[in-house]
Each structure stands twice: as C-alpha cells, then as structure tokens.
C-alpha positions in Angstrom: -15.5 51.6 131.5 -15.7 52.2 134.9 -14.8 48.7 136.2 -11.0 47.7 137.7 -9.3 44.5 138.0 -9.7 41.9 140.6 -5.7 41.4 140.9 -3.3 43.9 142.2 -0.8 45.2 139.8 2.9 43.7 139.8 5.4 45.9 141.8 8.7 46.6 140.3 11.5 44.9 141.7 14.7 46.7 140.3 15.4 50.4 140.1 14.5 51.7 136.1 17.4 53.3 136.2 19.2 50.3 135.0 18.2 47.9 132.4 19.4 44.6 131.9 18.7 40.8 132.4 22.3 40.3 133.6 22.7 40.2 137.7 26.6 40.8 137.7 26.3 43.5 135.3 23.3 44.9 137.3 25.6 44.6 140.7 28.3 46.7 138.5 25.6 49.5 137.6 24.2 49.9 141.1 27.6 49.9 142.8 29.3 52.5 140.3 26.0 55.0 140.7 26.1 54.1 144.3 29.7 55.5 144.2 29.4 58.9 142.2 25.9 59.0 145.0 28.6 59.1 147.9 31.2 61.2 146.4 28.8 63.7 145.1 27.0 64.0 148.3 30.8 64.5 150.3 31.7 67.1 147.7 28.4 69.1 148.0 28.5 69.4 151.8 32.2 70.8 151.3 30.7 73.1 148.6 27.8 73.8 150.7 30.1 74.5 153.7 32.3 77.4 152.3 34.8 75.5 150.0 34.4 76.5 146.7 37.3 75.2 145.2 35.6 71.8 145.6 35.5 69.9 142.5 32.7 67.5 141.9 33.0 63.9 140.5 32.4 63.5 136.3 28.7 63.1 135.8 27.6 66.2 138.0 25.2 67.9 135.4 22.2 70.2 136.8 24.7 71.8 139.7 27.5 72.5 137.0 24.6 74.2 134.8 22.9 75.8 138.1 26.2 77.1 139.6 29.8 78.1 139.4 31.6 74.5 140.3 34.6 73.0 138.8 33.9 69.1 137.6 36.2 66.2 137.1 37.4 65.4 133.3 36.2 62.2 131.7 38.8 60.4 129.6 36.9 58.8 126.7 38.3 55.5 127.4 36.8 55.6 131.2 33.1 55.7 129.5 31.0 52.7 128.7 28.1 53.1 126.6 26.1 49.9 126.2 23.9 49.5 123.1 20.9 47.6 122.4 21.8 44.4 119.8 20.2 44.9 116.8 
C-alpha cells in the first residue's frame, strides 16, 4: 500500500483539448482554436480599453455570461460537430 513504482509515468504529448489519431485533422483543430485565441485576445484588450461596442468572435461564452458584450452569430452550416463511430 504504501509502495510506488520504479518507472516514471508517461507525459502527455498533445493538448486534451483535442482528440483524434489524425495529424492533419489535429493541425486543423489547433490552428482554428489558435485563431478564435488571437481574435479573442485583440477584441478583449479593445473591450478592456474603453470600446464597448467591441464584438467578440462566436465561441466567447463565460465573458458574454459575465458581462454586457455583443458576440458574433454562428451560421449552422459554419459548425462541425464530430461524433464518435459507433
């Protein structure tokens, strides 16, 4: 019970946010998060700087619940929703 393995435990080597076995799609996922990242981050320092008309990229959740900002619409054909194969 009080005894701990000899071998150090494997480190991850991909962020969990993402899950798949396929590198392009994986590229894909990274650089589309990296994107709403940088847009989000340029529309908060406007916000944050006295423009309040600012309006935040699609996805913004937590601010829009936290604070009176204006987000971008989502078309439903813009969203991808990948599913587990049953």
């Amino acid at each position: 019970p009080s005894s701990y393995p000899n071998t150090p435990s494997a480190m991850m080597t991909h962020s969990p946010r993402f899950a798949t076995t396929n590198p392009e799609l994986m590229a894909q996922a990274k650089a589309a998060y990296r994107a709403f990242r940088d847009e989000y981050d340029r529309a908060r320092r406007r916000w944050v700087g006295g423009a309040k008309e600012t309006v935040f990229p699609a996805g913004t959740i937590q601010l829009r619940r936290l604070a009176p900002i204006r987000c971008e619409h989502v078309c439903p054909d813009d969203v991808t929703v990948c599913r587990r194969a049953a």
